[in-house]
N, C-alpha and C positions, 0 to 999 in steps of 0.2 A: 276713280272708277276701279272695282277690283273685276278682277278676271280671273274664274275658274277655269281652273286644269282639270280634263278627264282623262284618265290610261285606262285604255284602252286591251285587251284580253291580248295577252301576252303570247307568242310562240316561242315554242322551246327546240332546238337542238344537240339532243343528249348522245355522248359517246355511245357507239355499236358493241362495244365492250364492257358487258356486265360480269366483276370479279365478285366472288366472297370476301368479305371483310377477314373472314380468320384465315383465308389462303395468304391473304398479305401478313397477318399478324405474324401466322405460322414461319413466313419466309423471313421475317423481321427478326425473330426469338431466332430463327437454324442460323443467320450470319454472322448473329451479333451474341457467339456461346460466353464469352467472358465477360461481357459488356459488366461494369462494377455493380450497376443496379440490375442487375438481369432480372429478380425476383418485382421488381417493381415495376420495371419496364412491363413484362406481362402481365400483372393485375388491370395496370392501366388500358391494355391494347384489350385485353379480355372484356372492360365495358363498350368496347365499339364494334357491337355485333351487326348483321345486315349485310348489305352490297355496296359495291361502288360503279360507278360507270366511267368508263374511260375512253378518249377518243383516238386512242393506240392502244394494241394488243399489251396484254399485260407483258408478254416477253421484251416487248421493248422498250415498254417504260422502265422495268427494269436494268435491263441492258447497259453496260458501259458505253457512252459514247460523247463526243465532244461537242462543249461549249459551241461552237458554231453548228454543228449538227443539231444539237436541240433547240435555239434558237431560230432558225430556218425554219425547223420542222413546226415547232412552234406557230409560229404567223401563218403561214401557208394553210394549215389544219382549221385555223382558229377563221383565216378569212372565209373560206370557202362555207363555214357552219355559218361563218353570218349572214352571207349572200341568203340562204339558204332561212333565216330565221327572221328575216327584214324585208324578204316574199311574202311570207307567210303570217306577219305582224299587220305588214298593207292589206292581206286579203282579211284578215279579221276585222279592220277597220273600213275597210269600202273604201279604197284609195289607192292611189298610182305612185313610182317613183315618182312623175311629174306633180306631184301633187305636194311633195315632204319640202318644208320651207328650211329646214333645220337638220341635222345630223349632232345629238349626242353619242360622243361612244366612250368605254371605259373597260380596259383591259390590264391590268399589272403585270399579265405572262408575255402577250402579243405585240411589247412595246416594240417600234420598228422606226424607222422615220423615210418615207414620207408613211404616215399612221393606219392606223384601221380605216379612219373617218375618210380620206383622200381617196383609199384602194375603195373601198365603199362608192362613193361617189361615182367613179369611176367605172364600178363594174355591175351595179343596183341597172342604170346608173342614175343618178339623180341629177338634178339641173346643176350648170357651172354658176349657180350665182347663189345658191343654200348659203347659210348660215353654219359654220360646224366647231363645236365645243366636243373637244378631248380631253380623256384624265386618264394618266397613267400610273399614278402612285396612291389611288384609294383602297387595291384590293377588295377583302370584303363590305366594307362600306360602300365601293360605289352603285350595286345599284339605286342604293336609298340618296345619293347624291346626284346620280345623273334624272333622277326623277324630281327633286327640288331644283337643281338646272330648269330642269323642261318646264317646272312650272312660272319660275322667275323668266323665262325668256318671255312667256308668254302674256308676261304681265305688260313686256315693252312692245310684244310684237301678239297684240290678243288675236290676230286672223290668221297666224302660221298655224302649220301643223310640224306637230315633230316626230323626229323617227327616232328612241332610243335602241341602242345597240351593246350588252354588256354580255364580255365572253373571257371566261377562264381556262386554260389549260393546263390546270393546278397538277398532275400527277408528271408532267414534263420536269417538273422540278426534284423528281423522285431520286437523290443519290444519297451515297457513303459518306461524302463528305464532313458532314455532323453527327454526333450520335448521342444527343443529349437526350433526356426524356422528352421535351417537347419535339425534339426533331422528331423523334420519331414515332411519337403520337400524331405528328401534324402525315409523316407518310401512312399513316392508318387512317385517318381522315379525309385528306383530298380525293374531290370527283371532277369529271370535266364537266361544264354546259356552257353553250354559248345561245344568248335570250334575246329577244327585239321585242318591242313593243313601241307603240302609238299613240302619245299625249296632244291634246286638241284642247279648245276653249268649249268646246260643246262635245256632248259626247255622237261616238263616229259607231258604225256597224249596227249588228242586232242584237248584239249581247250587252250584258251590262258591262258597269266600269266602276271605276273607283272615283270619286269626286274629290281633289286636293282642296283641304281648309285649313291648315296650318302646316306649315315646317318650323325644323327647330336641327342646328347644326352646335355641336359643343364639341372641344377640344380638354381633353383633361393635362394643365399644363406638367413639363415637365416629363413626357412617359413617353420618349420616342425609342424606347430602347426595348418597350416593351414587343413589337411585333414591327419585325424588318424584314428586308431583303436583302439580300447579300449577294456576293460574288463572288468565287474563289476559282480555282483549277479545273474544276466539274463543273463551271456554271452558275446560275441565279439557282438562289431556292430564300425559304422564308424560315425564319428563325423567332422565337422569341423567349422571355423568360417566363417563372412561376409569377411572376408581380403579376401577369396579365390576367390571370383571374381576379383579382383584384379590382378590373373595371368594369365592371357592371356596378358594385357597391360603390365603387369612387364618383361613376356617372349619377346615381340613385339621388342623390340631391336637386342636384338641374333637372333631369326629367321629371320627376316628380314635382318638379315646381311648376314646369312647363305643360305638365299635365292637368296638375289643380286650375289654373287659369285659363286653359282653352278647351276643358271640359266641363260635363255639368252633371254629370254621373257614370256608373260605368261600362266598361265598353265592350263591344259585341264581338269583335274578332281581333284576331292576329296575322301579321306578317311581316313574319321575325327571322332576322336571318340568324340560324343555328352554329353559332362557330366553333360547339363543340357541346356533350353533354352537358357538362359542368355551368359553361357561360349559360346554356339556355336554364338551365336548373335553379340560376344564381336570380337572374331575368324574370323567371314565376314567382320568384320570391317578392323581389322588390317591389314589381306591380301588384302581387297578391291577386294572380288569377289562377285561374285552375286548369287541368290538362287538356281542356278541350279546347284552350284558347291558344295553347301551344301545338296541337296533336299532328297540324299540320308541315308545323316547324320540323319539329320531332320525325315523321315518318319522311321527310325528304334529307335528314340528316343520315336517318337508320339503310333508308333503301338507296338514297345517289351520294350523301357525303357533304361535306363541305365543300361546296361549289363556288365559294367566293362570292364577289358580287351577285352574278347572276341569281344568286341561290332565294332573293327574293321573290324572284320572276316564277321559278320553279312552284313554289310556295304560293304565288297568287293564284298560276294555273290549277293545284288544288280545290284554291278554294273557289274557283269558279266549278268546280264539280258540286261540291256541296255548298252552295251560295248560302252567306246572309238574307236576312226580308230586308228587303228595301228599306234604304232609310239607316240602316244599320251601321254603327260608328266602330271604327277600326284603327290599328295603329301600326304603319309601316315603322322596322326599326334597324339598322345595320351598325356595324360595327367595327372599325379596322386601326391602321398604323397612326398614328397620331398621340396618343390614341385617343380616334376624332369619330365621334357619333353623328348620324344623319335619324331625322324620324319626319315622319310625316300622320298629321292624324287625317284621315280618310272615311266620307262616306259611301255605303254601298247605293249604288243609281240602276235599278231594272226596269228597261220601260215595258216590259212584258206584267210588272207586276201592277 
């Protein structure tokens, strides 16, 4: 017997803190005057025009302060957006904490132990007897992996309902420490969001959803070096090299194989998580779609940033603004440390229409 997954209209809570992209850039070029690549460094921070959102005032993300101080600050920040996004996920869906059989969550900044999932539990709160799947090391890939979770649970457990929960605090990781080109393209980049949504066997509330009809999880051997985390004197931040452009073209074989066999022509939308110009750029290439299959990508990359995980959630609540017609075949896609791709193909379900 197969069991479909429906996700359900996602809630978002975005930083209160909306910066300029070139105030950051600006402040990146005045710290760093001798930096050896200085001339390249700007051309590159100069293609990431737009906003960012942040869930701390920009004076203190940038601000010096310790390792314990940002991690504290961290979690505390990151839980309270989810109480707050996993309210607001259940009211989309027509359901109660007492109602949530499961708790996915997935955070790479707000790693803590006892986790998000527990404090959640706890303060939602939801029943002592839930089911709860945590991931702390997917980064941007997880929201497209805690939604292939949510769908696989439900294939053992088809009458749960589940509550995914994925939140980043990606500008908490903003220091001096590195100063390599991608460092510092990655602090021209990062936005905070912290997202919830509601995956069921039948679909939940009055809005439409997404209907899960394939996953597909591929790791490209050999490339853990491409996109890390680190730790040094100032703290966790993410690191990686030039080879990482490189993975979309390296993944382009497997997805496309995986595409040719559980499609039958082509497909009507996007929700693609943007991990940067270049990656999304590289991504319209290989599928050979055209901008209006990315535009939703693109303008949550331009106006909030790379948001990590979450930043798919961001990108669905989009396209629930300007909705596909019914029926309509879509392709959830994320990308992160591994370097380990999650995709999901997805139909659109409006019982309105």
């Amino acid at each position: 017997m197969t069991t479909t997954a429906y996700v359900s209209r996602p809630a978002l809570v975005f930083g209160e803190h909306l910066v300029d992209a070139a105030r950051v850039r600006d402040d990146i070029l005045a710290w760093n005057p001798d930096h050896p690549k200085f001339e390249v460094v700007r051309k590159a921070l100069t293609n990431l025009p737009g906003t960012r959102r942040y869930l701390r005032a920009y004076e203190e993300i940038v601000a010096d302060r310790s390792p314990t101080q940002r991690k504290d600050d961290v979690f505390d920040v990151i839980l309270q957006a989810a109480q707050q996004a996993a309210h607001a996920a259940m009211d989309n869906a027509n359901v109660t904490p007492a109602d949530i059989d499961c708790i996915i969550t997935t955070s790479s900044t707000g790693d803590r132990m006892p986790g998000l999932d527990v404090h959640l539990q706890n303060t939602l709160p939801l029943r002592p007897d839930i089911r709860r799947r945590t991931m702390t090391q997917l980064a941007c890939a997880g929201g497209t992996q805690a939604l292939i979770m949510a769908e696989e649970h439900l294939a053992r457990y088809p009458g749960h309902i589940v509550l995914v929960v994925a939140g980043e605090f990606l500008s908490s990781l903003y220091q001096q420490s590195l100063l390599s080109i991608e460092d510092l393209i990655y602090k021209a980049l990062w936005g905070d969001l912290v997202a919830a949504t509601v995956v069921s066997a039948r679909p939940l509330g009055p809005d439409a959803s997404l209907r899960v009809d394939h996953t597909f999880e591929y790791v490209i051997p050999h490339t853990t070096d491409r996109y890390r985390k680190e730790t040094d004197e100032r703290g966790d931040h993410f690191s990686s090299t030039r080879a990482s452009l490189r993975s979309v073209t390296d993944l382009a074989p497997a997805l496309l194989a995986w595409l040719d066999k559980n499609t039958d022509g082509p497909l009507d939308f996007g929700i693609l998580h943007p991990g940067g110009p270049a990656i999304l750029a590289k991504l319209a290439t290989v599928l050979d779609i055209d901008e209006e299959f990315t535009k939703h990508s693109r303008d949550v990359l331009a106006e909030e940033g790379n948001l990590g995980g979450p930043t798919i959630f961001s990108v669905l609540e989009r396209t629930y603004r300007t909705p596909p017609a019914d029926g309509g075949r879509g392709l959830v896609f994320g990308l992160g440390p591994g370097v380990a791709m999650g995709a999901l193909l997805v139909t659109w379900t409006d019982p309105q229409a």
